[in-house]
N, C-alpha and C positions, 0 to 999 in steps of 0.2 A: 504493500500500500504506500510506503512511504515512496518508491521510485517511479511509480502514476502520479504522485503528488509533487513530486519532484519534474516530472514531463509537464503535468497541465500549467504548474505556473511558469515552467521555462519557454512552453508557446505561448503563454498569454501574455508572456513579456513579450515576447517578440513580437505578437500581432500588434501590441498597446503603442509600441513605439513607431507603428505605421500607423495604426487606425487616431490616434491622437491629431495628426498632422491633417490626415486626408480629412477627418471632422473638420477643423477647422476650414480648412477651403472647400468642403460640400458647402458649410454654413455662408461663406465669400461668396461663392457660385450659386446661390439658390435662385435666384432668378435670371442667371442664363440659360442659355438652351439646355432642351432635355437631352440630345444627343451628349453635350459636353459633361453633365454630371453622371451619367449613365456611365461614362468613359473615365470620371473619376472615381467613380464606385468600384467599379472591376478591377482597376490598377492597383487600388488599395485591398483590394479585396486579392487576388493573385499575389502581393507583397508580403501582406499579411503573414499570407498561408508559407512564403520562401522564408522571412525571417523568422518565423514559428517552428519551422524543420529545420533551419541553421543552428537555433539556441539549443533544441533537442539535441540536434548531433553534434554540438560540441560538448555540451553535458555528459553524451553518453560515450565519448571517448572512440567514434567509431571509426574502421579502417579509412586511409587516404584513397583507397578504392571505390571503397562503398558513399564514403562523400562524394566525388566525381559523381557517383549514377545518380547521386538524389540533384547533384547542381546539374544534372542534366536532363532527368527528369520532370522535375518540379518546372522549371523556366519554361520546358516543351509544351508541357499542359499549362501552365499559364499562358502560352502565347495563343495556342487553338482556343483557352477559354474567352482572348482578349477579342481574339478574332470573331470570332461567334456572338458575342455578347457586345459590339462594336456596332455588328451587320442589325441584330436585334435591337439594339438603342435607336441606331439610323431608320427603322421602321416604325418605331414606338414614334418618332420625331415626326417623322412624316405621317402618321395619323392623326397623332394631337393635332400639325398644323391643318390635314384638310377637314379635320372635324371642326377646327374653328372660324376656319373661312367658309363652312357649310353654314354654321351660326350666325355668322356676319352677314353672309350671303339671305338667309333665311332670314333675320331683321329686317334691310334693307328690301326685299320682296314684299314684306309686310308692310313696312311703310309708304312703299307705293303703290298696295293695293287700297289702303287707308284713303292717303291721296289722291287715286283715282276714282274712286267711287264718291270720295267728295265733289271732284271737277266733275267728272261724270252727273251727278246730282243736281248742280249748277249748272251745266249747260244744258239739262234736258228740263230743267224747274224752268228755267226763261222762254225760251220758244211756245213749251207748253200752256204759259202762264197769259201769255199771248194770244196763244191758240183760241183758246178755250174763251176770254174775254170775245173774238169776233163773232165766234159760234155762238157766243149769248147775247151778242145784240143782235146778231140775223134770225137769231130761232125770237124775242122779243119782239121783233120788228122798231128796232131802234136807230137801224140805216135801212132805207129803203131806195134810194137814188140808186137809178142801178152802176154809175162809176163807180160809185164810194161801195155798193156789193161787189161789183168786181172786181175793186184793188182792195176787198178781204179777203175774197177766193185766192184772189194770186196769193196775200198773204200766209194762208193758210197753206196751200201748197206748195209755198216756197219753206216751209216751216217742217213740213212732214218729209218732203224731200232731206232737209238738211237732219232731221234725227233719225232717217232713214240710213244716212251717209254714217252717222254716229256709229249706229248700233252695225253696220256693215265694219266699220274699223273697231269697233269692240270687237267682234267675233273673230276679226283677223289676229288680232294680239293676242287673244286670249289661246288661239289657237298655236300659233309660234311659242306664247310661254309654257303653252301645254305637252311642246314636242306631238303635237300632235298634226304636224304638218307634214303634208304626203306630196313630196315633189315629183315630178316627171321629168325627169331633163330631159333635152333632147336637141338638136342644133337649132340655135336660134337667130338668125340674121337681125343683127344690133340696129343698123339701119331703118328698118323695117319696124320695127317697135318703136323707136325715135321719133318716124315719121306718122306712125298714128297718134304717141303722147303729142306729138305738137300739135296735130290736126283738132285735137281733143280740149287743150289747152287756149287753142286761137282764140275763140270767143269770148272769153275771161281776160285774156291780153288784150284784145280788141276794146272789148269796154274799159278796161285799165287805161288806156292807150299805153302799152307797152308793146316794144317791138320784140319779139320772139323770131329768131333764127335759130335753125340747125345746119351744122357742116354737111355739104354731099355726098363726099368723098371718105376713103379709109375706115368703113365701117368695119369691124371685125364679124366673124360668128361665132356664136358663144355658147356653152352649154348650159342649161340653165332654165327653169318651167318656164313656159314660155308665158303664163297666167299670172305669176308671181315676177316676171322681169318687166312687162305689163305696167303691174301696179307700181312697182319701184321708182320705171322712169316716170310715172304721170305722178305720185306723190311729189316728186322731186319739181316736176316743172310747175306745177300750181301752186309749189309749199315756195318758187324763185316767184313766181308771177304777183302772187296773195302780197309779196313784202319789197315788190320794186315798187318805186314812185312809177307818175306819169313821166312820160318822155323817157323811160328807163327800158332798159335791154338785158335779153336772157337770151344766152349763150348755150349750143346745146353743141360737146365733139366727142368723139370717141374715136380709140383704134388700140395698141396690139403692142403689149412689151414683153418683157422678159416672164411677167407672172401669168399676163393671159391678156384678155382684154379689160379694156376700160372703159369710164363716162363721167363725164366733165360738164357741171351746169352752172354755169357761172350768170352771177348779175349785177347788176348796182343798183344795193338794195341801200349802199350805206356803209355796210360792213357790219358786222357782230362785235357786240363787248366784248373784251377775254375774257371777263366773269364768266359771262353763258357761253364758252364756246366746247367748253367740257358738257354741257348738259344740255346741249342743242337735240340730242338724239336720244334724252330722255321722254318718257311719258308725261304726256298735258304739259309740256314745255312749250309757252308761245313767245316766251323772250319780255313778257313784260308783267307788272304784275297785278292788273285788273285781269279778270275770270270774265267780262261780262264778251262773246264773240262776233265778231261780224257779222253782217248778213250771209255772208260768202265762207266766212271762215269754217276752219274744219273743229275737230274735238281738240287740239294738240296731238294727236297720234299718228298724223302721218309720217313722220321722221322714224318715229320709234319703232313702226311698220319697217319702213324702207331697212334700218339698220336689224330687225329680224330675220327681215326677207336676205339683206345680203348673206347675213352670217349663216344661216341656214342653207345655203351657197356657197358657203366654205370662202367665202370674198371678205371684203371689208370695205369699211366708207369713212368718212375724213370730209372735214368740213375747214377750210381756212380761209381769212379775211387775203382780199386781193385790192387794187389799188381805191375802185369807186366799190366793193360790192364784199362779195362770197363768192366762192367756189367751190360746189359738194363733189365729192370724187370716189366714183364705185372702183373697184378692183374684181374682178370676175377670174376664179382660177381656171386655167385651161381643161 
């Protein structure tokens, strides 16, 4: 009994004279990375256990032979444990962090579903609010002139049309956030969708008096739903048209680099704050901050449409201030 009593305090010195130190800088390191103290754990821990079996075998007087196998032993298995338990910390590290940007992710989600159902609330309480006053003085008979009935009618129809538009870009986003979005690709001639978004577009410029051009030349083909690239460019040129002045110009070009094709809508709208130019491509972002909308205007969602659609496209989009304007810019992978 006495030479087990004699072994346990000669490793416990030994480990104390590691585990002392390593205490202390876990305690220094508790709020570095988890991979780093995981890595100071095991060192001291594999140390430990070497100076624990040094103290042993010099106590126990043991051969110059038999010491070599243990200094060669001992080190071998600590190195596989270091190794092993190195790989395992670097995993533990990397789930903490995605599970925390899952969190963060998941806040931020919730905040702007908060949000949106607010703005969403707000743009459909107004229109409606409206609505429903003309339908009560025509069902009343409190307008009977028939101009003043038929600029309610237009009223009314220009109304249902636009929360028509609404809830057609809800169901889009909702759809994108849902991964529930079922592409087709297939070759799509860039050109050709350009020139129906303008066609589509004219009459909105036309009243504006904005001049809309598109380049003739250098269209690329792309792959890409042909229903969803559609929407992309006509978000993009109504979302350029909606925020140029009169006498202002939008710029429609595309063609073909190193990543794939591309498109470029530029205009002089003004140019964008740099505050908003990180949150241009957010949800109900109109850049300013009255909620009350245009006759014309959309929900705020068409950008955040566009930038689903591309990425969901495996593309990306980029919005920067240029000399009188903006210039949005898709990327389309080949």
């Amino acid at each position: 009994m006495r030479d087990v009593l004699l072994i346990l305090l000669a490793a416990l010195g030994g480990a104390a004279v590691v585990w002392l130190p390593a205490a202390l800088l876990l305690r220094l390191l508790h709020r570095r990375s988890l991979t780093l103290n995981v890595c100071v754990l095991l060192v001291a821990t594999v140390l430990a256990m070497l100076a624990g079996v040094l103290a042993v075998a010099e106590g126990m007087f043991i051969s110059a032979h038999d010491l070599q196998v243990l200094l060669l032993v001992v080190p071998l298995s600590g190195l596989v444990s270091l190794l092993f338990g190195g790989w395992v910390a670097w995993r533990l590290a990397r789930t903490a962090m995605w599970a925390a940007d899952a969190r963060e992710r998941e806040r931020q989600v919730e905040a702007s579903r908060r949000d949106l159902v607010a703005w969403v609330s707000h743009d459909l309480r107004t229109p409606l609010a409206g609505m429903r006053a003309m339908a009560e003085a025509l069902e009343d008979g409190v307008v009977s002139d028939p101009a003043t009935v038929a600029e309610y009618h237009r009223r009314i129809r220009t109304g249902t049309d636009r929360m028509a538009s609404l809830v057609d870009d809800l169901f889009e986003l909702s759809r994108i956030n849902a991964g529930a979005l079922a592409l087709a690709p297939v070759d799509v001639p860039l050109g050709e969708v350009v020139s129906d978004a303008v066609a589509a577009a004219a009459p909105l410029a036309a009243a504006r008096g904005v001049r809309l051009t598109a380049a003739q030349e250098h269209w690329p083909t792309v792959r890409a739903g042909e229903r969803e690239l559609s929407r992309i460019v006509g978000n993009l040129l109504l979302n350029a048209v909606r925020y140029t002045p009169a006498d202002g110009t939008v710029m429609v070009t595309g063609g073909r680099d190193a990543e794939g094709g591309w498109l470029e809508v530029a205009d002089t709208c003004g140019g964008i704050a740099d505050g908003d130019l990180p949150h241009v491509f957010d949800v109900a972002f109109r850049g300013a901050k009255a909620r009350t909308p245009e006759a014309d205007g959309g929900g705020g969602l068409g950008l955040a449409i566009v930038r689903g659609l591309v990425e969901a496209h495996g593309g990306r989009v980029g919005v920067a201030n240029t000399g009188g304007g903006c210039r949005f810019t898709v990327h389309l992978p080949s």
